[in-house]
N, CA, C and O atoms as a GROMACS GRO file, in nm:
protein
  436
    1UNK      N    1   4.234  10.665  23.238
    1UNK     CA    2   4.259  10.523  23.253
    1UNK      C    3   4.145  10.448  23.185
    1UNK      O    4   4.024  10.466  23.197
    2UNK      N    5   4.195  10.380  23.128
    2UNK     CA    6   4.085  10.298  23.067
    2UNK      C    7   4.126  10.141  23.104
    2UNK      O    8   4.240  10.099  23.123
    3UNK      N    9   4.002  10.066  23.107
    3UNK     CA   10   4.003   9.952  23.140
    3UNK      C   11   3.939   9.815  23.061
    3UNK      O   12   3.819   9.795  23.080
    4UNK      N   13   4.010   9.722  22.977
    4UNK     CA   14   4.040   9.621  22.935
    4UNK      C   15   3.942   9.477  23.012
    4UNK      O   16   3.996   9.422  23.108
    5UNK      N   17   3.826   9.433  22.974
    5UNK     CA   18   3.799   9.312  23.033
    5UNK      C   19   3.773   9.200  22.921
    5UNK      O   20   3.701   9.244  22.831
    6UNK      N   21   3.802   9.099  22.908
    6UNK     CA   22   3.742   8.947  22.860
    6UNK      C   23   3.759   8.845  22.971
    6UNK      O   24   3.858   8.788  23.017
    7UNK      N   25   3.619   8.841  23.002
    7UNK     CA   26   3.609   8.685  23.101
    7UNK      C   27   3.711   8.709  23.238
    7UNK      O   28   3.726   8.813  23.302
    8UNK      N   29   3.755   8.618  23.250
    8UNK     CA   30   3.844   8.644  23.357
    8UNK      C   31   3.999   8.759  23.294
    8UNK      O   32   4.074   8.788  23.386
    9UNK      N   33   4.031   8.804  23.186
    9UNK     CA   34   4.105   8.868  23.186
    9UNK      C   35   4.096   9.002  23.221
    9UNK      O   36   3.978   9.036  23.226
   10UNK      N   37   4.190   9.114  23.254
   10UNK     CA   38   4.192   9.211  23.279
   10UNK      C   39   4.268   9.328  23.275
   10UNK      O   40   4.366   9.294  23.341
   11UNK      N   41   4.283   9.421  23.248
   11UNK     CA   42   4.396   9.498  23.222
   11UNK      C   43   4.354   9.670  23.243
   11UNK      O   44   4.241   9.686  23.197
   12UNK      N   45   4.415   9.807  23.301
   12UNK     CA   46   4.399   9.907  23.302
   12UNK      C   47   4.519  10.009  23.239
   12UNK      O   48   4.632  10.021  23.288
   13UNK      N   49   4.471  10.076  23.125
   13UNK     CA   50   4.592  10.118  23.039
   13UNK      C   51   4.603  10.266  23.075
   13UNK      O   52   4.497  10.323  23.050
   14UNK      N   53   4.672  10.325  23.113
   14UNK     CA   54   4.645  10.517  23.089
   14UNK      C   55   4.637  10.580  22.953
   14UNK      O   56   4.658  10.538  22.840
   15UNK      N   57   4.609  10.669  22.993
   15UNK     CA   58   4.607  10.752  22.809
   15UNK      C   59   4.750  10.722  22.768
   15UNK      O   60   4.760  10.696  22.648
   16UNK      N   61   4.861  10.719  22.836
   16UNK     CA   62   4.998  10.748  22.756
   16UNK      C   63   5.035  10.553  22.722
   16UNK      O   64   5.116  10.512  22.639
   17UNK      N   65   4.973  10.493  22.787
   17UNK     CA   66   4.938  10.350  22.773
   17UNK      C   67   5.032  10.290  22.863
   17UNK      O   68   5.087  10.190  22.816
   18UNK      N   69   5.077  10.335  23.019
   18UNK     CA   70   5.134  10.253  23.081
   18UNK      C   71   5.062  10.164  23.165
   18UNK      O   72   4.948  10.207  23.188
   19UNK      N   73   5.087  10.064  23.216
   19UNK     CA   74   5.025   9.988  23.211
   19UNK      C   75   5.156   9.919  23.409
   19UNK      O   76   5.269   9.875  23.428
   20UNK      N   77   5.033   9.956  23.495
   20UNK     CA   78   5.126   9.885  23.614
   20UNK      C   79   5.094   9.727  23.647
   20UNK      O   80   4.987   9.673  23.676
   21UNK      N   81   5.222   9.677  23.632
   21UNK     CA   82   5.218   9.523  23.628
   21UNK      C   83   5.174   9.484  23.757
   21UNK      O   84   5.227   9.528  23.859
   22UNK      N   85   5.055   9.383  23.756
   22UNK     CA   86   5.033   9.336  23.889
   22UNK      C   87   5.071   9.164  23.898
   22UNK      O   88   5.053   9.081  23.809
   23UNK      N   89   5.127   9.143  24.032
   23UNK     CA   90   5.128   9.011  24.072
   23UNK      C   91   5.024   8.901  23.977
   23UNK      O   92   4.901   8.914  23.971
   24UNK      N   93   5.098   8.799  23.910
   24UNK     CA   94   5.076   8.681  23.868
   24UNK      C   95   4.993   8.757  23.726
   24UNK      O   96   4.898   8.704  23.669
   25UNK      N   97   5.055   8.892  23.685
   25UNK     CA   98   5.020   8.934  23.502
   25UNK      C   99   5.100   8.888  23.426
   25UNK      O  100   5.214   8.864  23.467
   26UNK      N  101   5.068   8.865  23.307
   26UNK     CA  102   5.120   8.824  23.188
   26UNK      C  103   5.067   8.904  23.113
   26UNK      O  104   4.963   8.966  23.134
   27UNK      N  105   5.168   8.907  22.976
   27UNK     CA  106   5.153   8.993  22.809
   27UNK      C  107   5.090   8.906  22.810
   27UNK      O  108   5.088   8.953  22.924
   28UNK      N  109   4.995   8.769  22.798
   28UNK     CA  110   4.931   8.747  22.723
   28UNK      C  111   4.759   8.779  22.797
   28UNK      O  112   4.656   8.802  22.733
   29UNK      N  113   4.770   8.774  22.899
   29UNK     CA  114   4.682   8.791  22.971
   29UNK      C  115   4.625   8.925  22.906
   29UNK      O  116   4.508   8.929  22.867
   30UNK      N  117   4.725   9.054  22.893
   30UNK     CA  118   4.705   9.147  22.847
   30UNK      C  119   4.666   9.158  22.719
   30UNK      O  120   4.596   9.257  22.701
   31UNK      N  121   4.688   9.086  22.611
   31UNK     CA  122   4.625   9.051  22.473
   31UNK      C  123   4.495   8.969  22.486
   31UNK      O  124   4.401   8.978  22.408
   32UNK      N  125   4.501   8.879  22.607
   32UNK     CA  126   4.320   8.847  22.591
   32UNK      C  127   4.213   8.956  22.657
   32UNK      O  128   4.097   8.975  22.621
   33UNK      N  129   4.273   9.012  22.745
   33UNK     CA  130   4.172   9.127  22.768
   33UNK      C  131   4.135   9.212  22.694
   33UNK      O  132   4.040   9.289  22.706
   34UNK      N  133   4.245   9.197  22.578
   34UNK     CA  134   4.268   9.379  22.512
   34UNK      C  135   4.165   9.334  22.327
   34UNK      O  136   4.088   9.392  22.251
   35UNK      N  137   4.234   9.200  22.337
   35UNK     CA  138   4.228   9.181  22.178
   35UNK      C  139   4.168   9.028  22.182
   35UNK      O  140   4.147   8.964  22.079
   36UNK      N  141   4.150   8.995  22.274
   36UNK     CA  142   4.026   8.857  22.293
   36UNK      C  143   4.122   8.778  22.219
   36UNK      O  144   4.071   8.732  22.117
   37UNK      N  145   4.282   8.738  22.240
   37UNK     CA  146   4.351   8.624  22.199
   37UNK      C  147   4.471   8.668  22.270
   37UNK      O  148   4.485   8.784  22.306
   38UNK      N  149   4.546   8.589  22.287
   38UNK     CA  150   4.661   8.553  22.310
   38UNK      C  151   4.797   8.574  22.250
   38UNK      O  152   4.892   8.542  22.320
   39UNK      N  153   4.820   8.622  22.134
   39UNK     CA  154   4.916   8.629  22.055
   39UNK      C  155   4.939   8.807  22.021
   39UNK      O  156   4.981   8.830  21.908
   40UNK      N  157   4.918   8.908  22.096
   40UNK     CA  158   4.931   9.011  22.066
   40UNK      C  159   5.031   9.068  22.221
   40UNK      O  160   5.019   9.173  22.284
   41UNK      N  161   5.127   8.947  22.244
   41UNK     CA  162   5.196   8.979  22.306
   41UNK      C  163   5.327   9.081  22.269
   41UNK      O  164   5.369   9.152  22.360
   42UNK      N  165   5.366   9.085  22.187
   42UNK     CA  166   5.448   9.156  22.154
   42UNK      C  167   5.433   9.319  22.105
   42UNK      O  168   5.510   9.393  22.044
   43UNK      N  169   5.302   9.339  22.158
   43UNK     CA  170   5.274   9.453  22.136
   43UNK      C  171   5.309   9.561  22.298
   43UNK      O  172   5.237   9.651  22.341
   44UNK      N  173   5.417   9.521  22.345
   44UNK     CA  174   5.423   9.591  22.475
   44UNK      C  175   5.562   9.616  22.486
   44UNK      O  176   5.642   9.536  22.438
   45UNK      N  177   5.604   9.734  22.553
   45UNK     CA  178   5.770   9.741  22.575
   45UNK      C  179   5.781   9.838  22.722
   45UNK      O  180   5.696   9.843  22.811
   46UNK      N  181   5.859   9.882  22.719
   46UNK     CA  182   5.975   9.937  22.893
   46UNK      C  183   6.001  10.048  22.779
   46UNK      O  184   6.017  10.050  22.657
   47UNK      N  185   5.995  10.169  22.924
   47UNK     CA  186   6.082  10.284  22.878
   47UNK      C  187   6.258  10.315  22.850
   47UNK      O  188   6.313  10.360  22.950
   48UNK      N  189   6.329  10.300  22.755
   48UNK     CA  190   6.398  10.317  22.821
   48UNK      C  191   6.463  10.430  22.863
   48UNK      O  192   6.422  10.534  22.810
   49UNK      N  193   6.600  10.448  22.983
   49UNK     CA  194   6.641  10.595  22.988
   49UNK      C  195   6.687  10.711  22.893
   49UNK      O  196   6.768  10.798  22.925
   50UNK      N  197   6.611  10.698  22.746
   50UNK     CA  198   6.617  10.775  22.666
   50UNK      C  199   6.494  10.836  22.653
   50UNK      O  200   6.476  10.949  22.606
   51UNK      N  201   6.382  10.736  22.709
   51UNK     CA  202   6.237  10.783  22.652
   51UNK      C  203   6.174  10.702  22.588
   51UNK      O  204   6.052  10.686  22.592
   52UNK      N  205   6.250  10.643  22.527
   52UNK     CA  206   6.253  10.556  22.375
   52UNK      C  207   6.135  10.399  22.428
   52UNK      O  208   6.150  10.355  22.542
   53UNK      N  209   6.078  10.363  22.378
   53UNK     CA  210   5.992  10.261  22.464
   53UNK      C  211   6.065  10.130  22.326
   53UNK      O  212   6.086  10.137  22.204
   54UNK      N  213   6.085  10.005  22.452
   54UNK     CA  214   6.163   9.957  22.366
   54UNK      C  215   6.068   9.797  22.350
   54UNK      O  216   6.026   9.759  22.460
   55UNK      N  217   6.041   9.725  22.258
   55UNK     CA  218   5.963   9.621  22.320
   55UNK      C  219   6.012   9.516  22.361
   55UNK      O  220   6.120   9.473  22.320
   56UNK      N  221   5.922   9.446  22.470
   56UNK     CA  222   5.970   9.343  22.566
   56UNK      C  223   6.023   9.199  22.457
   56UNK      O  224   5.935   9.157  22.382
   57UNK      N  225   6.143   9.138  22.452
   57UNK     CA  226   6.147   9.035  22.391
   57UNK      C  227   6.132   8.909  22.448
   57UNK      O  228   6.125   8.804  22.384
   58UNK      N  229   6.124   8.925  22.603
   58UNK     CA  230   6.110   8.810  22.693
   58UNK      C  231   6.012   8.787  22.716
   58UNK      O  232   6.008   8.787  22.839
   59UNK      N  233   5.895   8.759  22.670
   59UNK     CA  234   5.749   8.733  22.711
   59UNK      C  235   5.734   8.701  22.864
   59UNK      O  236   5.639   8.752  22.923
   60UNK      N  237   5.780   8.658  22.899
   60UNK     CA  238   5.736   8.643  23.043
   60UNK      C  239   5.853   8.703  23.165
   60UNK      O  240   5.865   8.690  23.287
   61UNK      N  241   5.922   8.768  23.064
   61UNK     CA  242   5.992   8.872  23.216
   61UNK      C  243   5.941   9.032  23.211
   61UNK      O  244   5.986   9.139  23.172
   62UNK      N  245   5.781   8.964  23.296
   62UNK     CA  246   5.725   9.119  23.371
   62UNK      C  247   5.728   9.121  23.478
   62UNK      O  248   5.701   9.007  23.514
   63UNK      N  249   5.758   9.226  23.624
   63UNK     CA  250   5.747   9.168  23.714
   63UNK      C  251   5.652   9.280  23.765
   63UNK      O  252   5.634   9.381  23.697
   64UNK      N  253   5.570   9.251  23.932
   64UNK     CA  254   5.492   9.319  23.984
   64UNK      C  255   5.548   9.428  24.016
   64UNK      O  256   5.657   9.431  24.073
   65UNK      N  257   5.458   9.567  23.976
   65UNK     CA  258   5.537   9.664  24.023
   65UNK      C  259   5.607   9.754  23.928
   65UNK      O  260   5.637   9.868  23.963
   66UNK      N  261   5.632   9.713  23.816
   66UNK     CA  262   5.687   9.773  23.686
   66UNK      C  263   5.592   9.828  23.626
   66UNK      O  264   5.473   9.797  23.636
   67UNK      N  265   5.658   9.948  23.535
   67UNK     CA  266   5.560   9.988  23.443
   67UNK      C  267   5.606   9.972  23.292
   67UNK      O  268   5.715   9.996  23.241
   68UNK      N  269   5.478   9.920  23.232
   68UNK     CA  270   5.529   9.884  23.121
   68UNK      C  271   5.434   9.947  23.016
   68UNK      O  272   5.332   9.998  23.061
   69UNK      N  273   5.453   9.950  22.904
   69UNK     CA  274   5.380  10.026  22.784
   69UNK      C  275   5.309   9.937  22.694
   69UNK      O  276   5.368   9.843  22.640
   70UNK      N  277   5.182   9.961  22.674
   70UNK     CA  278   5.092   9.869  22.551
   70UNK      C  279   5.178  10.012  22.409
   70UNK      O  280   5.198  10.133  22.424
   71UNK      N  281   5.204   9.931  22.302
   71UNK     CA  282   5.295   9.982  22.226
   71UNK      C  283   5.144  10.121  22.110
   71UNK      O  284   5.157  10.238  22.075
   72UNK      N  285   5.025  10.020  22.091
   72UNK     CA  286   4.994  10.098  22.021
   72UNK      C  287   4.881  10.221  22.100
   72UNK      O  288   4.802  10.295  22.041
   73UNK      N  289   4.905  10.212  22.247
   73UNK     CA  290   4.815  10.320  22.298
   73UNK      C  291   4.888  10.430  22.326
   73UNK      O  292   4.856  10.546  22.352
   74UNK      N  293   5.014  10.362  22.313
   74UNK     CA  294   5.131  10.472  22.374
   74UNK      C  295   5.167  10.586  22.224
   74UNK      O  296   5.181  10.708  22.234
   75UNK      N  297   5.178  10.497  22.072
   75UNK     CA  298   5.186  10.608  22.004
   75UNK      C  299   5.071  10.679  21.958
   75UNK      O  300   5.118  10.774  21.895
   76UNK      N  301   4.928  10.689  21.954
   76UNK     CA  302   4.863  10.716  21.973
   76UNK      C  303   4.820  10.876  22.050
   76UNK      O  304   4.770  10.983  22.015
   77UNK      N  305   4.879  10.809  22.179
   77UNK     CA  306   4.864  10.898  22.251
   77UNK      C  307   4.975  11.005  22.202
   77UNK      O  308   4.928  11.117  22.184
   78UNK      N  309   5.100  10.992  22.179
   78UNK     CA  310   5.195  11.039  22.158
   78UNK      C  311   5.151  11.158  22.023
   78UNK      O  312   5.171  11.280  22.030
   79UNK      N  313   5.095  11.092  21.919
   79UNK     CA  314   5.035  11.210  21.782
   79UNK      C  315   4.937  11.277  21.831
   79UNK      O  316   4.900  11.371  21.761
   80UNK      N  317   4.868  11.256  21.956
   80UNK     CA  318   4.788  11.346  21.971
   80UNK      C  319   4.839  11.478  22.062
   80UNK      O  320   4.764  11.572  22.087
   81UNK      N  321   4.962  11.471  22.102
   81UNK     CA  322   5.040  11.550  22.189
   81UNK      C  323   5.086  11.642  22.106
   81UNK      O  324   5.117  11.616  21.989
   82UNK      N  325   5.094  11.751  22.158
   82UNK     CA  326   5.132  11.894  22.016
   82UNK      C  327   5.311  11.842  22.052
   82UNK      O  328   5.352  11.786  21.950
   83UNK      N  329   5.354  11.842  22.096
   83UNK     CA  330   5.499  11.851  22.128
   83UNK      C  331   5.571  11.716  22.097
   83UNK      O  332   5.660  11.693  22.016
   84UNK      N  333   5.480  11.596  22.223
   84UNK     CA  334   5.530  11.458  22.248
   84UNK      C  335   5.648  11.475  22.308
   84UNK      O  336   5.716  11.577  22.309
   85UNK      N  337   5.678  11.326  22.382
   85UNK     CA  338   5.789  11.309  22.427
   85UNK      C  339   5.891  11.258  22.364
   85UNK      O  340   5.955  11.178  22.432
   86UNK      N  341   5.937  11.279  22.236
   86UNK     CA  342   6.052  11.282  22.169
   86UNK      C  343   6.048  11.445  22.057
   86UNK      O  344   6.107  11.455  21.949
   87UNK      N  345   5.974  11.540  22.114
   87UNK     CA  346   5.993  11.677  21.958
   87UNK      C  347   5.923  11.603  21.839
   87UNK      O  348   5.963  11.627  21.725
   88UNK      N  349   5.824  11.516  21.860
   88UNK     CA  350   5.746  11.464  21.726
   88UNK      C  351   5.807  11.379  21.654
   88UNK      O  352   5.740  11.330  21.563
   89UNK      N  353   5.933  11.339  21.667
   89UNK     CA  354   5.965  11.202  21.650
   89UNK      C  355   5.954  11.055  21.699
   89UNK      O  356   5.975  11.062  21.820
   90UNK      N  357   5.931  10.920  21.662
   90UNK     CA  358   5.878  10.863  21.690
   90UNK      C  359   5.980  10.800  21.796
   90UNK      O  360   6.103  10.794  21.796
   91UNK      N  361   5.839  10.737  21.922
   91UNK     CA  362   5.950  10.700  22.076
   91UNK      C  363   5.926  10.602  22.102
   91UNK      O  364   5.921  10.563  22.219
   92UNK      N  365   5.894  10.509  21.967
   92UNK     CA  366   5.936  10.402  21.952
   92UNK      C  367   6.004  10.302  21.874
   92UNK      O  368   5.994  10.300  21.751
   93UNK      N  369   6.099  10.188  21.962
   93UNK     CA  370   6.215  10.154  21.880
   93UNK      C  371   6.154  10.048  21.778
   93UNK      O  372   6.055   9.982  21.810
   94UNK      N  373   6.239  10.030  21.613
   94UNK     CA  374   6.144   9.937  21.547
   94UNK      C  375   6.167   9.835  21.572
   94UNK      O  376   6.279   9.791  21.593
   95UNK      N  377   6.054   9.769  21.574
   95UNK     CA  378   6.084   9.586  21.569
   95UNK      C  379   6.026   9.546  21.452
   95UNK      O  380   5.972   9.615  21.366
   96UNK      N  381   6.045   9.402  21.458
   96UNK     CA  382   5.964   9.342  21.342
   96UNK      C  383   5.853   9.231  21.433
   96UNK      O  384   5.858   9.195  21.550
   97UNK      N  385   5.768   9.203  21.338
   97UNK     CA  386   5.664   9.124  21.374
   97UNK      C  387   5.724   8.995  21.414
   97UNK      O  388   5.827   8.968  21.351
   98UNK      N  389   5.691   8.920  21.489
   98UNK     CA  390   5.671   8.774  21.470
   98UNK      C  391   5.603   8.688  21.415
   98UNK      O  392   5.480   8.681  21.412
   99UNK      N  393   5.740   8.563  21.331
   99UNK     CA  394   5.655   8.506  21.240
   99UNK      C  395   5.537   8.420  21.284
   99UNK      O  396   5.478   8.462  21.383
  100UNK      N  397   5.484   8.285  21.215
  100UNK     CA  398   5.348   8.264  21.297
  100UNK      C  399   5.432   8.111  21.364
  100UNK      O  400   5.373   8.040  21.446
  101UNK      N  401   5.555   8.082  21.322
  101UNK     CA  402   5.599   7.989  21.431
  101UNK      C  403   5.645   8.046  21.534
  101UNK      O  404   5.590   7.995  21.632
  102UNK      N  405   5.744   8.155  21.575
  102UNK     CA  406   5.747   8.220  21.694
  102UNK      C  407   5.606   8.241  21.755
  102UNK      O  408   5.612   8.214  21.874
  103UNK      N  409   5.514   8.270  21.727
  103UNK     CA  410   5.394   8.338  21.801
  103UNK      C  411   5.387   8.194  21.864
  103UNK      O  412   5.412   8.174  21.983
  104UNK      N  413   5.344   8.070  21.754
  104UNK     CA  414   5.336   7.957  21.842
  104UNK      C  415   5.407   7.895  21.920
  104UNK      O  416   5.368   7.847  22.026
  105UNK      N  417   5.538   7.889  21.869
  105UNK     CA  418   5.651   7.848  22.036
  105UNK      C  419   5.613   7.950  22.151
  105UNK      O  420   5.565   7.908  22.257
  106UNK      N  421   5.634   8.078  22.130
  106UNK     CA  422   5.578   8.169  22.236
  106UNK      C  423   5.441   8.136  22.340
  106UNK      O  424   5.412   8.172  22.454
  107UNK      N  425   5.388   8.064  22.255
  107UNK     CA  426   5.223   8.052  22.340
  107UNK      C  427   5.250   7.916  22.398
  107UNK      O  428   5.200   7.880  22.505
  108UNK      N  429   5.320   7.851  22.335
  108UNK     CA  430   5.378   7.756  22.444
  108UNK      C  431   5.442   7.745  22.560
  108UNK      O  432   5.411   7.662  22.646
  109UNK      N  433   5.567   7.856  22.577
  109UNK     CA  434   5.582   7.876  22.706
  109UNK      C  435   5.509   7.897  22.835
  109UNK      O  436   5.572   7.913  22.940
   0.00000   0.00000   0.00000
């Protein structure tokens, strides 16, 4: 487990990078702890019942109690696994970036 601080932010990731949501967390909360800004929200997704980690498109539907995945600790962890949890294919789904007006409507919500 490793652990994430800036200022009042905070965050604790596991090696495989899940990440248990606590009461009154936010993705962005999790990008200022992680990456000292706010806009690296979209770097997080849910397993889904394939394995497949899929990323969150709702920025603010996390709830307490869930487990959710920081996207780049999870593949990471995943190449360093002789096997992994997909046979060495990648177990995560693609997205595309957000442009820099989404990031800013996003930080508005």
């Amino acid at each position: 487990m490793k652990t994430y601080q800036n200022g009042p932010f905070k965050v604790s990731i596991a090696e495989d990078g899940a990440i248990k949501v606590k009461q009154g967390d936010w993705l962005s909360k999790y990008s200022a702890a992680i990456y000292n800004d706010f806009i690296h929200f979209y770097e997080y997704g849910r397993k889904r019942r394939d394995g497949r980690i899929e990323i969150i498109s709702n920025f603010s539907s996390i709830y307490a109690g869930e487990i959710i995945y920081h996207i780049p600790t999870f593949e990471a962890w995943q190449k360093k696994s002789i096997k992994g949890p997909s046979g060495g294919k990648t177990a995560v789904l693609p997205h595309r970036q957000l442009s820099p007006v989404e990031k800013k409507k996003a930080i508005e919500i």
